[in-house]
C-alpha positions in Angstrom: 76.4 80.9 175.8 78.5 79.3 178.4 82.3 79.8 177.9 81.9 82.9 175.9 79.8 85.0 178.0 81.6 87.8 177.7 80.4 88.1 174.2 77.5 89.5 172.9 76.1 87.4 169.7 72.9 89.3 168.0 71.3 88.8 164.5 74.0 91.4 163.1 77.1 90.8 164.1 79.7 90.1 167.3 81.1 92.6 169.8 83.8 91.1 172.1 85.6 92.8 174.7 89.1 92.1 172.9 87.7 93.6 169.8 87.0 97.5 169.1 85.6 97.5 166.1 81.9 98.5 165.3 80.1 95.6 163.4 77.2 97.0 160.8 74.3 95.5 159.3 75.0 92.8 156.1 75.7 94.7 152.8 76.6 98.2 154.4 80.3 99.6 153.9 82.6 99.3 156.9 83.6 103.1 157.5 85.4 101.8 161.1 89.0 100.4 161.1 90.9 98.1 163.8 93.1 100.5 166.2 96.1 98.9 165.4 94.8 99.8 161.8 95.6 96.6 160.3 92.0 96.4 158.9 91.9 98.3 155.3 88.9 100.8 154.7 86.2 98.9 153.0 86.5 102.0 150.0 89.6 101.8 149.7 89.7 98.2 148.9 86.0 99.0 146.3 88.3 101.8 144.7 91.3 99.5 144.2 88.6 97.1 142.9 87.2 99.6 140.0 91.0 100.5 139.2 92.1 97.0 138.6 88.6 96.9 136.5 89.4 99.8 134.6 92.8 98.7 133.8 91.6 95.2 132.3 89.4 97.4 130.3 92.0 99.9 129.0 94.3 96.7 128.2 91.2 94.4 126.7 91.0 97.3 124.3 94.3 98.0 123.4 94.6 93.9 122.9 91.3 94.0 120.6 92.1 96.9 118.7 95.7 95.7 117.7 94.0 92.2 116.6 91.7 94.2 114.0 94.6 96.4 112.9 97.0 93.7 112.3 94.0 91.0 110.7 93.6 93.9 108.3 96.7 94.6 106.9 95.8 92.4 103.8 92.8 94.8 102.7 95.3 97.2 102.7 97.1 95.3 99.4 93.7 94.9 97.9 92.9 98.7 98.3 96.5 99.5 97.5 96.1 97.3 94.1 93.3 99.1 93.6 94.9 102.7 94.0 97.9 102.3 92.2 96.6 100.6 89.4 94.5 103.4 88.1 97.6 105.5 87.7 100.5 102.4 86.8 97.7 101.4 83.6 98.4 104.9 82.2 102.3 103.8 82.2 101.8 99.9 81.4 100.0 101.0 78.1 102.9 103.0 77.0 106.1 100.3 78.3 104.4 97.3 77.2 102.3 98.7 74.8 98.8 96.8 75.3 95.4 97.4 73.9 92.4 98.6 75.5 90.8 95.2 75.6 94.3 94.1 77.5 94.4 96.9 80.1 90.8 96.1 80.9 91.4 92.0 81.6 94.3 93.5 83.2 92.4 95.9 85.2 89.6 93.3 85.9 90.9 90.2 86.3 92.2 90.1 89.7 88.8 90.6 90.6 87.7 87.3 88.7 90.9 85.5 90.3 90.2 86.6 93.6 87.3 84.4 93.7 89.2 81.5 93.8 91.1 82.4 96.8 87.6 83.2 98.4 85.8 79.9 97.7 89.4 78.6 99.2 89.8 80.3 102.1 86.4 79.6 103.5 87.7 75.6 103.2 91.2 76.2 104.2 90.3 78.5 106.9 87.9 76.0 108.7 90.9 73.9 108.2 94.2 75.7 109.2 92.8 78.2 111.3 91.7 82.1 110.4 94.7 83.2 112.0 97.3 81.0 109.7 95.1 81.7 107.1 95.9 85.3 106.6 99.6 85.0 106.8 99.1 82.4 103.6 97.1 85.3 101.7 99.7 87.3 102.0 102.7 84.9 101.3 100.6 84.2 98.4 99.8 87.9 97.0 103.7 88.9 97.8 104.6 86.1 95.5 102.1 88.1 92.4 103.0 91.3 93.2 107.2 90.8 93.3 106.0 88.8 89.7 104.4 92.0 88.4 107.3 94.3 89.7 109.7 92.6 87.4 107.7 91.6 84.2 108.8 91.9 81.1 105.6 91.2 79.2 102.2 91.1 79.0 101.8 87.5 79.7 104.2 87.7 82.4 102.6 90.4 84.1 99.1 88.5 83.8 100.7 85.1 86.0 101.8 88.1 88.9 98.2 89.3 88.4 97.1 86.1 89.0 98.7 85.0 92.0 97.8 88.3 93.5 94.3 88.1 92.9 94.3 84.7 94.4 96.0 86.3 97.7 93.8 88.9 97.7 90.8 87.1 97.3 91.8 84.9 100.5 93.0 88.0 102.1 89.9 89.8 101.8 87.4 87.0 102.8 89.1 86.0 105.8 90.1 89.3 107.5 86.4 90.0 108.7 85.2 86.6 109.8 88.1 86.8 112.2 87.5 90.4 113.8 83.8 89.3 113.7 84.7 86.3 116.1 87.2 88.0 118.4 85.5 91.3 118.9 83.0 92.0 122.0 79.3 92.9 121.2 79.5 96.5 121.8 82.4 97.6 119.2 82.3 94.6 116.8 80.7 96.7 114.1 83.2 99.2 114.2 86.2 96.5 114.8 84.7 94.7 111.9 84.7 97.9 109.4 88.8 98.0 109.8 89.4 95.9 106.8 87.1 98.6 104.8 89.0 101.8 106.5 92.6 99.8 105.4 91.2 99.3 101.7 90.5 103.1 101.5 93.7 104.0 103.2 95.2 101.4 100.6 93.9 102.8 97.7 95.1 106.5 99.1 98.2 105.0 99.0 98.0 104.0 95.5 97.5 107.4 94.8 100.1 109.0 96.5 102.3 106.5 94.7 101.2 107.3 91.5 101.9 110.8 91.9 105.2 110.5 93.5 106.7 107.9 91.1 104.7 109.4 88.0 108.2 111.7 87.1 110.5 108.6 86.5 110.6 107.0 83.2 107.3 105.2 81.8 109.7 101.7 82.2 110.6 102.1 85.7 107.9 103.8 87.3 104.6 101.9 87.5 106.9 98.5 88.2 108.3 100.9 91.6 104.5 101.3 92.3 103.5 98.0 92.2 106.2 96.6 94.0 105.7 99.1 96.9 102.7 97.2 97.8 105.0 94.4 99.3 105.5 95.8 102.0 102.2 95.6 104.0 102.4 91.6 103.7 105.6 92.0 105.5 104.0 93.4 108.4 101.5 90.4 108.4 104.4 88.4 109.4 105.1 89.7 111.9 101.4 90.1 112.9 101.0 86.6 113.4 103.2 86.4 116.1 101.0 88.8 117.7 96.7 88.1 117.5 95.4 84.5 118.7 93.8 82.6 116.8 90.0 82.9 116.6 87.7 81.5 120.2 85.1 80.1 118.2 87.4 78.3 115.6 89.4 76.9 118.5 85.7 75.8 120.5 85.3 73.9 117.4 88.4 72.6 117.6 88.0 71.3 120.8 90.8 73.6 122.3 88.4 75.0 124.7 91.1 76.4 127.4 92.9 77.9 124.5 89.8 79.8 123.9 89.2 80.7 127.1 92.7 82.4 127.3 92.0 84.5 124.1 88.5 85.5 125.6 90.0 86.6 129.3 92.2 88.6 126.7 89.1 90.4 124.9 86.6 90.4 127.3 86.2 93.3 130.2 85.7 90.2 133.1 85.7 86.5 134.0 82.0 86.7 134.1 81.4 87.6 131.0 84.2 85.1 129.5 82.5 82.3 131.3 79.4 83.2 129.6 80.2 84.0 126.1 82.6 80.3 126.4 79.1 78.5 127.1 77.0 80.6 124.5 80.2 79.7 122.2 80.0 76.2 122.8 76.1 76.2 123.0 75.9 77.3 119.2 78.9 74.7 117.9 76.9 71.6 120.0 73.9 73.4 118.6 75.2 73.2 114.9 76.9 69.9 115.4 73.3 68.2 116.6 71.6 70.0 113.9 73.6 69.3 110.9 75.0 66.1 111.7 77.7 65.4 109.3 76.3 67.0 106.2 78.7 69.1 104.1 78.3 72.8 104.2 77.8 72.7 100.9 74.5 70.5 100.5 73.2 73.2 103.1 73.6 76.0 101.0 72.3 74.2 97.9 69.0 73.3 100.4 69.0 75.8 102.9 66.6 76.1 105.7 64.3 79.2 105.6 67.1 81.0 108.1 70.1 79.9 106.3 67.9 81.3 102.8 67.5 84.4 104.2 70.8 84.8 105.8 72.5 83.8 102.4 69.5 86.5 100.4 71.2 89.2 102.8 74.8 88.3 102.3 75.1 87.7 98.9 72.5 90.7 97.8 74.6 93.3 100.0 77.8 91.8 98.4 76.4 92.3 94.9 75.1 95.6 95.7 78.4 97.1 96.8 79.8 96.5 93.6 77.4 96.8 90.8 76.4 100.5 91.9 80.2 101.3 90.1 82.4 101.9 92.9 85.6 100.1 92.0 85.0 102.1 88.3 84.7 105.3 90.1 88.3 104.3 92.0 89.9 102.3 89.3 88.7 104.3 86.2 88.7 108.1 88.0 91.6 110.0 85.1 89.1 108.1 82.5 86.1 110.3 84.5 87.4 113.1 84.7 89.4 113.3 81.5 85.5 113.0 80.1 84.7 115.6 82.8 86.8 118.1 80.9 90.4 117.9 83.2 93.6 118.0 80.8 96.9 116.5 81.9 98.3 113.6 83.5 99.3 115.5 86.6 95.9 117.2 86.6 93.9 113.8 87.2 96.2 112.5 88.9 95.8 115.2 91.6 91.9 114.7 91.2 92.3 111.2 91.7 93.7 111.7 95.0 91.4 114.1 96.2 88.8 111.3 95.6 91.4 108.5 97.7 91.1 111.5 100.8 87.6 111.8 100.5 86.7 108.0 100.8 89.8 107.5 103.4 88.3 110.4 105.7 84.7 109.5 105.6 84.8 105.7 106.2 86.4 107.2 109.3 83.2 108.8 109.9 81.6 104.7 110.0 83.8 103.7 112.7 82.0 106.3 115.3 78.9 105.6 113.7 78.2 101.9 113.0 77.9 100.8 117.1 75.7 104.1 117.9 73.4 104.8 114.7 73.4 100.9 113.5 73.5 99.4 110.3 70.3 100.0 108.7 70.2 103.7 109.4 73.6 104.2 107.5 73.2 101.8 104.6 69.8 103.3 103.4 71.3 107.1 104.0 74.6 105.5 102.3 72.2 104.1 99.4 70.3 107.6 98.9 73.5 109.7 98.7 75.3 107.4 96.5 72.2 106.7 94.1 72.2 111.4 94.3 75.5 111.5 93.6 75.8 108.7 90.7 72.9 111.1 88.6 74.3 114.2 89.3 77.5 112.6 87.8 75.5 111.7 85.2 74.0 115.0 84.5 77.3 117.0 84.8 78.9 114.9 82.2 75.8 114.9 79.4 74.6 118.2 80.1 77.2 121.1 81.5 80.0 119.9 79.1 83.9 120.5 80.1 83.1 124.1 81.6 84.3 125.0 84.9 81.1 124.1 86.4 80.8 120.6 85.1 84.2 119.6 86.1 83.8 121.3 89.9 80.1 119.1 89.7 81.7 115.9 88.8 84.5 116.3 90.8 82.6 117.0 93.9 79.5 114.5 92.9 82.0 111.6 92.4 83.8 112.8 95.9 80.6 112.6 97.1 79.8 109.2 96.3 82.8 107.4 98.0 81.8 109.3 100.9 78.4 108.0 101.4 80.1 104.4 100.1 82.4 105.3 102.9 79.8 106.1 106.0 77.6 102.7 104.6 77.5 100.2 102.2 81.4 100.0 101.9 82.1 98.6 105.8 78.7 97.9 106.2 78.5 94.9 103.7 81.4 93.3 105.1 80.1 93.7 108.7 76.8 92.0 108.1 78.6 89.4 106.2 80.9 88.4 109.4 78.2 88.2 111.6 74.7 87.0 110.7 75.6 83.4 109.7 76.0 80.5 112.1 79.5 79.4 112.9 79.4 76.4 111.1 78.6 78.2 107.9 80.4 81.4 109.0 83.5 81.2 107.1 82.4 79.9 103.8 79.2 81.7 103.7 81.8 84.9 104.3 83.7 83.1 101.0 80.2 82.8 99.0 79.4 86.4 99.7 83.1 87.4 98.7 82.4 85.6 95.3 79.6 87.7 94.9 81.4 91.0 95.8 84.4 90.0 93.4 82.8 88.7 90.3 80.7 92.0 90.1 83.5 94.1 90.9 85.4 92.6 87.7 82.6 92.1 85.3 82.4 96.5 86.5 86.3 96.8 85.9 86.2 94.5 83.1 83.5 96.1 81.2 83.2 100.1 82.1 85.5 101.4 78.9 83.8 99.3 76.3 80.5 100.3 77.9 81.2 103.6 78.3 82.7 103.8 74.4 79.0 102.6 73.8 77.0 104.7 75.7 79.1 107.2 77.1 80.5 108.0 80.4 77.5 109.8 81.5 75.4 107.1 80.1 77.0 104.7 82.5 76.7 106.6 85.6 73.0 107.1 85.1 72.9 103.0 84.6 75.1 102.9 87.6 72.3 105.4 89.5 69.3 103.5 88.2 71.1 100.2 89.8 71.8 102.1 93.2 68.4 103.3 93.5 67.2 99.3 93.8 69.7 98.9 96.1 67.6 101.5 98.9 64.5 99.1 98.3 66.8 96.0 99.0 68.3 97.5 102.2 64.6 98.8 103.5 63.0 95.2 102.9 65.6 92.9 103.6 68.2 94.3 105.9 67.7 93.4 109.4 69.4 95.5 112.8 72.2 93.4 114.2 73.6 96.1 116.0 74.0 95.4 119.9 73.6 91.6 119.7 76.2 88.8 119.9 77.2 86.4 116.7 74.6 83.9 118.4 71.7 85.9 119.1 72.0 87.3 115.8 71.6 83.7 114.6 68.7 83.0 116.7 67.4 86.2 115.2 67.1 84.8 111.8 65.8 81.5 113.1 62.9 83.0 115.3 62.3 85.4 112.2 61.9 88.5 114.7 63.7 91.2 116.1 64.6 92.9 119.6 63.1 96.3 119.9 66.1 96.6 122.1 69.0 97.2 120.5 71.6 96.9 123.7 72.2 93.9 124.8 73.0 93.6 128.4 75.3 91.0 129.6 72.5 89.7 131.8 70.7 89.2 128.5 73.1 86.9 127.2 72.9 84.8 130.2 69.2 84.2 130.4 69.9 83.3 126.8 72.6 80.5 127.9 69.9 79.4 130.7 67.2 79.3 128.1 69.5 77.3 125.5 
């Protein structure tokens, strides 16, 4: 030891005689300070530690949840649309006098538009960015809707409904692939269901509008409604200078460091950014090597067994949500329960908005739900309720007639059904959508399934009073109830669980053909999956 006998050197630690401090065993807290105290306690330092963690948590949050607010601001002007146009047609038809075949195109038709701007966002998104994308939809649907405010005629109001549908359709398509891509694992099912909660709070909007304005002249009114719905797209402006832009459009970008800065923003620790940045850029290598430079297109009109299944899921869900009547039951509710027996404009108009409440409150009920009782479990109770509710709606109208009892039944059985929408198939769909395809395909896949979800939606806006004149109301809703009950059998075969797992194991999911029986995914999970890649 020479020079430095006066130390005693063992497998633990040092004591010297300068130096009072008590040296314990590797990996055991330090409880013993310096006695000049300029040594911190080791707890202290572990308790400043977790603070600093649970303030990057609190803030990561915050960050997240303002992202998913603000990228869903433009479902609120679908849902809003939606709302106030089941009040505005009852004021249209007597300013502009129309026919029943023209409030029906003009009822249905921004549905059919909206495809258009769905099959073009999924381009223009890959192109310009999700982010930049959204502030377009709603440049585009502020254009329609000042249009529609001011038109003098029929034909006039048709080019407003146009240019709204076409920002909608973008709108709509776009909002989920983005919260889908900047959300952690844990909450993106309930991040992702936003742009469903803003449609419903939309729509009670609408209502609320059409009751407020519904005392002003027939001339004036329902343009006052429909230009209210400006003023959500105004918001969006200034939204963008808030979110980032998408990680995993920028990885594909090759802006990696610009991704990483949005993940340190959404993610709880550097660990865990490091990691989902590789798993990120495994998947888009993965894709690139894969695919080579075929268009996205060719791949969906050959798809591999994965991609066929992934596109079964998406498009079928899509279709589903629409075809079991829901946008009738919101668009066409005075029609319902004028059949139902309830007299007077103000009357159904007060109806109506019960119905707006009851769909707003329970897709509330989803956001708790989705991350804790998955998708599966909710879409098939979701499915039952609303195939119960469509026949008792069904059986009210044909068989209790406009007494008391039928109108409290169809009241309550069509409240009913937009809350089960609510708690399943109306986030739900959009949800699975965002999140099972790859990222190549993510964004126009999202547009595909959107093209679904729209052309049913207006072939159902387009067609309910001419069907309905044929086979009655009632007869409608038990078609609507016979199509809702297929819908359980195509949820309970076809469905999978995604809840817990990250946008790429969700992909490898499909690809393997099997499932976790563990539905949490641990963070040390993800990283064997990285190693294993």
């Amino acid at each position: 030891m020479g020079s430095h006998e006066g130390n005693i050197i063992n497998g633990n630690g040092v004591f010297g005689r300068d130096m009072e401090i008590s040296v314990l065993p590797l990996g055991t807290k330090n409880k013993y300070k310096r006695m000049d105290s300029q040594l911190t306690d080791g707890g202290d330092d572990d308790l400043h530690h977790q603070a600093e963690l649970e303030n990057r948590r609190k803030t990561t949050r915050k960050f997240v949840f303002a992202c998913a607010v603000f990228a869903s601001l433009n479902n609120v002007l679908l849902g809003y649309d939606v709302g106030v146009m089941s009040g505005a047609i009852l004021f249209i038809h007597q300013d502009l006098n129309i026919s029943e075949v023209q409030e029906e195109i003009l009822v249905g038709i921004l549905s059919i538009i909206s495809i258009f701007g769905s099959l073009a966002g999924g381009r223009i998104s890959d192109a310009i960015g999700r982010k930049w994308s959204m502030g377009l939809a709603a440049f585009i649907f502020q254009a329609g809707a000042g249009i529609m405010a001011v038109a003098p005629s029929f034909e006039i109001l048709m080019i407003g409904r146009i240019l709204a549908g076409i920002g909608i359709g973008f709108g709509v398509m776009i909002a989920p692939v983005y919260i889908a891509e900047i959300s952690p694992t844990v909450a993106r099912g309930s991040l992702t269901s936003f742009p469903e909660i803003f449609i419903n709070i939309g729509i009670l909007f609408g209502y609320v509008s059409n009751y407020a304005f519904s005392g002003l002249s027939a001339h004036i009114n329902w343009r006052i409604m429909l230009a209210v719905g400006i003023f959500p797209s105004v918001l969006i402006a200034f939204a963008l200078f808030v979110i980032p832009e998408s990680p995993r459009w920028l990885v594909v970008q090759n802006r990696v460091e610009e991704a990483k800065s949005v993940l340190a923003k959404t993610n709880d620790n550097d660990a865990e950014v490091e990691l989902r940045l590789a798993e990120i850029q495994l998947a888009a290598g993965n894709d690139a090597q894969k695919y080579e430079d075929k268009p996205v297109w060719r791949e969906f009109l050959s798809p591999s067994p994965a991609l066929r299944k992934m596109l079964i899921t998406a498009f079928g869900i899509q279709c589903y949500q629409q075809i079991t009547g829901i946008d009738a039951t919101v668009y066409y509710s005075p029609e319902i329960f004028k059949a139902a027996g309830i007299e007077g404009e103000s009357k159904l108009l007060v109806a109506t908005v019960a119905v707006g409440v009851t769909k707003t409150v329970f897709i509330l009920v989803a956001i708790f739900l989705i991350d804790k009782a998955g998708r599966r479990p909710l879409l098939l109770a979701s499915t039952v309720g609303m195939t119960t509710c469509l026949f008792t709606v069904a059986f009210s109208l044909s068989l209790l007639g406009h007494g008391s009892v039928g109108i409290a039944l169809a009241v309550l059985s069509v409240c009913g059904n937009v809350a089960f929408f609510s708690v399943g198939m109306g986030p739900i769909c959009w949800v699975l959508t965002s999140e099972i395809f790859p990222l190549r395909f993510r964004a126009q896949a999202s547009a595909l399934g959107s093209v679904g979800n729209r052309v049913c939606s207006g072939l159902v806006a387009m067609s309910f009073l001419s069907v309905s004149r044929a086979i009655t109301v009632a007869g409608t809703f038990f078609l609507f109830g016979a199509i809702s009950a297929t819908a359980i059998v195509f949820v309970y075969m076809i469905v999978p669980e995604t809840k817990g797992k990250s946008l790429e194991e969700i992909e490898q999911m499909f690809e393997t053909g099997c499932q976790s029986q563990d539905s949490e995914v641990q963070l040390g999970d993800v990283e064997r999956l990285v190693q294993k890649q």
